[in-house]
C-alpha positions as a Python dict, from the first residue, in 0.01 Angstrom:
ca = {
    (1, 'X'): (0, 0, 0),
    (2, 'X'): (127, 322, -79),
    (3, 'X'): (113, 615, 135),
    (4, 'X'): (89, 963, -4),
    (5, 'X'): (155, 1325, 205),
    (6, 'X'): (-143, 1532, 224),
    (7, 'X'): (-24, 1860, 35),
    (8, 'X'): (-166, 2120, 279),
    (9, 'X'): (97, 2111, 523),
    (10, 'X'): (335, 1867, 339),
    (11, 'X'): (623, 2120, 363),
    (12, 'X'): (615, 2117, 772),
    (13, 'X'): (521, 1749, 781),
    (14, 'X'): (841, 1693, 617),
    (15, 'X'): (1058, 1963, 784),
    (16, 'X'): (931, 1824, 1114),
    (17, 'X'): (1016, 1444, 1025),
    (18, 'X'): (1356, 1569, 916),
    (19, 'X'): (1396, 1714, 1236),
    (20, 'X'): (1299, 1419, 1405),
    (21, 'X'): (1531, 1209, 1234),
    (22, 'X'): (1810, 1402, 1298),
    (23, 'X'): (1758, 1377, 1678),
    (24, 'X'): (1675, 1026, 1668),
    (25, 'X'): (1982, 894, 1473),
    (26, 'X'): (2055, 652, 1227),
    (27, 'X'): (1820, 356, 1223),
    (28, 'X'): (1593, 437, 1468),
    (29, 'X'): (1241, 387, 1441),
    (30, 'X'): (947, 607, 1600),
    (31, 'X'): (634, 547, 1730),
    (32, 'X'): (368, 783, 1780),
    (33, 'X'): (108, 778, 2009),
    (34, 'X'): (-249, 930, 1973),
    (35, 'X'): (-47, 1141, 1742),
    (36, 'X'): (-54, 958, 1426),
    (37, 'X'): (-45, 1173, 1076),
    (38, 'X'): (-52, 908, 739),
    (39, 'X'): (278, 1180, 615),
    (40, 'X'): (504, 1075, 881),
    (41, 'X'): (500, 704, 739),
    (42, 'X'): (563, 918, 388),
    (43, 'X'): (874, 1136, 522),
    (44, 'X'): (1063, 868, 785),
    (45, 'X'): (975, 634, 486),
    (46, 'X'): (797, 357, 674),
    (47, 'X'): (969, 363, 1052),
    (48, 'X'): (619, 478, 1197),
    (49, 'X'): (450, 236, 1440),
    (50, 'X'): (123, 390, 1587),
    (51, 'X'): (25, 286, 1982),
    (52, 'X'): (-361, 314, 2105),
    (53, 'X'): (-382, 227, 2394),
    (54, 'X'): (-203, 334, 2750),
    (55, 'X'): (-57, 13, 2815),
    (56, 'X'): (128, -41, 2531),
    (57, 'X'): (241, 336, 2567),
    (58, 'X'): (329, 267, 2943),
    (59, 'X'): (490, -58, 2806),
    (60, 'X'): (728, 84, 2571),
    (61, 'X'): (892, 275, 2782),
    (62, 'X'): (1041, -3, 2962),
    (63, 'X'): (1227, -139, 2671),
    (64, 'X'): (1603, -206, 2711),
    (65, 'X'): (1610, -81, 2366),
    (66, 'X'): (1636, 316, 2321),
    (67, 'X'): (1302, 437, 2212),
    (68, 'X'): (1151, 709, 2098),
    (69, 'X'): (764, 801, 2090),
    (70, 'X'): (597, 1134, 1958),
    (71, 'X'): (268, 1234, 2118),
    (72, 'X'): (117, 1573, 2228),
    (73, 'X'): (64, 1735, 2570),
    (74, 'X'): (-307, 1601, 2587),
    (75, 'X'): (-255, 1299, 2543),
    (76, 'X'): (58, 1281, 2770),
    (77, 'X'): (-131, 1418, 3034),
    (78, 'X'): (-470, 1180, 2944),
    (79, 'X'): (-277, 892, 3116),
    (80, 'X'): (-316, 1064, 3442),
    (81, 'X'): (-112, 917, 3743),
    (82, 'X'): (-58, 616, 3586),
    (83, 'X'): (217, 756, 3444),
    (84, 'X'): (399, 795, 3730),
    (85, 'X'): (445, 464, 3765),
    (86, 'X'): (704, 522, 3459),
    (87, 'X'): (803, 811, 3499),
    (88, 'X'): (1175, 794, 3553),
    (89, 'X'): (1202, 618, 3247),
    (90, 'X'): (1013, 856, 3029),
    (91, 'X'): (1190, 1161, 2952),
    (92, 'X'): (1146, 1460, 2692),
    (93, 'X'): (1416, 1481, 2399),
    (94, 'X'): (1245, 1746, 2234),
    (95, 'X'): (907, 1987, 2165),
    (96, 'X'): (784, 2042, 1834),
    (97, 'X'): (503, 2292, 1718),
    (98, 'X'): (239, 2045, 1540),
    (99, 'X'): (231, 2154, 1212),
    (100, 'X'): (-61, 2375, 1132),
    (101, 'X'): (-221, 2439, 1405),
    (102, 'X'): (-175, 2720, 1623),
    (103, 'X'): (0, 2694, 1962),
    (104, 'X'): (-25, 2280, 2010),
    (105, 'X'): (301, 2049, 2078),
    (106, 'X'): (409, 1713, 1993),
    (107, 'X'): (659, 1613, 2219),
    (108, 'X'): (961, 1369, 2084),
    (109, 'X'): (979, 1136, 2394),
    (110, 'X'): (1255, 893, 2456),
    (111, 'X'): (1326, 604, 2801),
    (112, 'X'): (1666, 757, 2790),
    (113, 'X'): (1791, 1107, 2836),
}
């Protein structure tokens, strides 16, 4: 199946996955959670694995890999105290603006500093 950017904000989707990459490295993959746009898949050319649910958010944080997860501030705070559970492991690499909206974040999201 082929996956196409949407051209309305294609030119920050893409400047924002670049971005991305260049903080994550080499070979890294990202997953996103509640956050999922169709043009990341499109501009990190496939690495994109969308989570659901809190668990599996909660769950992939506890990797001995080095992960990294983009999500935005309400959704971050939508797992509550739950969270604190994990919280030592979760820890913020970076803030993005989303791309065109006005005044929301995604936040890059990593289990190691």
């Amino acid at each position: 199946q082929l996956v196409l950017p949407r051209k309305s904000h294609a030119g920050q989707e893409r400047a924002l996955c670049q971005e991305i990459l260049q903080v994550m490295g080499p070979g890294a993959s990202l997953t996103t959670y509640q956050s999922f746009n169709q043009d990341y898949v499109w501009y990190m050319k496939g690495r994109v694995r969308e989570l659901s649910y809190k668990r599996e958010f909660l769950n992939l944080f506890s990797s001995s890999e080095r992960v990294y997860c983009l999500t935005d501030e309400e959704a971050l705070l939508s797992l509550g105290s739950e969270a604190d559970v994990y919280k030592a492991n979760v820890y913020k690499v970076k803030e993005f603006q989303r791309p065109g909206s006005h005044g929301s974040k995604l936040l890059l999201l990593s289990n190691r500093p």
